[in-house]
Steps between C-alpha positions, in 0.01 A plus 500: 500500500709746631900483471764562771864539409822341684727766507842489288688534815294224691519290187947515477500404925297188394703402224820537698368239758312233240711252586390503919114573402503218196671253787211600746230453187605196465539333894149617490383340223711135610320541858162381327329524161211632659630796689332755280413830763806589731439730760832720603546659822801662728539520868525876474425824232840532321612140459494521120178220471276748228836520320526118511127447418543749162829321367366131556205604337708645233745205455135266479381735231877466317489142495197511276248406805125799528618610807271748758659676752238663778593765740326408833693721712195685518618686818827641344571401207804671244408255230376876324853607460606194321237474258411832307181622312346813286182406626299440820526166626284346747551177669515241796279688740238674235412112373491375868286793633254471214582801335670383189456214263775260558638530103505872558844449725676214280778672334710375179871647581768530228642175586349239321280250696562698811106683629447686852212570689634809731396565875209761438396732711571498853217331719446573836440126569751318301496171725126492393580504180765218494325259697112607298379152266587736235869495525463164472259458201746768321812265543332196351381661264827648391606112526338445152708763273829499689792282494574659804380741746823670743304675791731771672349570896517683734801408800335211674743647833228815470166393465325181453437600073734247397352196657170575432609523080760193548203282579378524148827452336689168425781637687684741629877698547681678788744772372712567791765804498818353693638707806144709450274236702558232802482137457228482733268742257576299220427189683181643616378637146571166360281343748257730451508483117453066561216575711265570191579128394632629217838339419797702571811509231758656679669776578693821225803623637477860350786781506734220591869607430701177400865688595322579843430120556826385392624646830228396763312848490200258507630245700222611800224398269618114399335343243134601460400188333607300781421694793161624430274202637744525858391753751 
């Protein structure tokens, strides 16, 4: 099994914000004892969710829990400059194309009971590959030797990826960027993530500055737990 390394640097910006990704570890864990796969989108590129998908992986791993964490961002993913190897790793889209024996892209990583499977190669069809039976068969199988499985997407504002992998999960996870997105994208990327049946958590308020908010900078936005169901 090959072995990836989280960088030092990567490693210190998790540890400085525990606290926030141990609080979100556990909401997820007291929204059902069966919510085992989480799929984790954005509106838009840049929101910060394959940053949020590494470190709640990483705080599952920390709490003692075998935690996966699969790059499905198979369009554009920068999972590969988080992660680090000496050796060639091959991944998501070699196992889904055929190419590649599915244990041939799980990764240990030197944090203990955290594994990877990496995006792969790019594909020239990668909806095919996300919505093939095999996708599907690959998850539930993973089911049997994880404690949990964190599944970073692609933006479900882009391209219809993060549907089509949410519909496999137990549930899903908006990251949202205030001031970077409207309230009408959110609201429509949360519809679309409910359309897969799967149930939706919520939504992660990334790069939010707390001394902004104390002074209304994000008074436009309201409350996005309250106001995402209205139109």
């Amino acid at each position: 099994m090959a072995k990836l390394e989280l960088s030092e640097k990567r490693q210190t910006f998790v540890k400085k914000a525990e606290e926030y990704y141990n609080a979100l570890r556990t909401n997820i864990q007291l929204s059902g004892d069966k919510l085992k796969v989480i799929a984790i989108s954005s509106v838009r590129p840049g929101e910060g969710k394959s940053t949020t998908s590494t470190n709640i992986a990483w705080s599952f791993a920390r709490a003692g829990y075998k935690t996966l964490l699969v790059d499905a961002d198979i369009r554009n993913s920068v999972m590969s400059g988080v992660f680090m190897s000496r050796e060639k790793i091959t991944g998501l889209t070699d196992y889904l194309s055929g190419t590649k024996d599915l244990s041939q892209g799980l990764c240990e990583t030197n944090v203990e009971n955290l594994f990877v499977i990496q995006s792969g190669a790019i594909s020239p069809n990668p909806t095919g590959l996300l919505q093939s039976e095999k996708f599907e068969v690959m998850i539930e199988t993973l089911r049997k030797y994880f404690d949990y499985i964190i599944v970073d997407t692609p933006p479900i504002g882009m391209v219809v990826d993060a549907t089509l992998i949410s519909r496999v999960c137990d549930a899903s996870l908006l990251v949202v960027a205030p001031k970077e997105v409207k309230r009408k994208m959110v609201q429509r990327s949360k519809m679309q993530l409910e359309q897969s049946s799967t149930p939706f958590l919520g939504v992660v308020l990334n790069k939010y500055n707390v001394e902004a908010d104390k002074y209304g900078f994000y008074g436009s936005y309201g409350h996005y737990g309250d106001n995402l169901s209205k139109e």
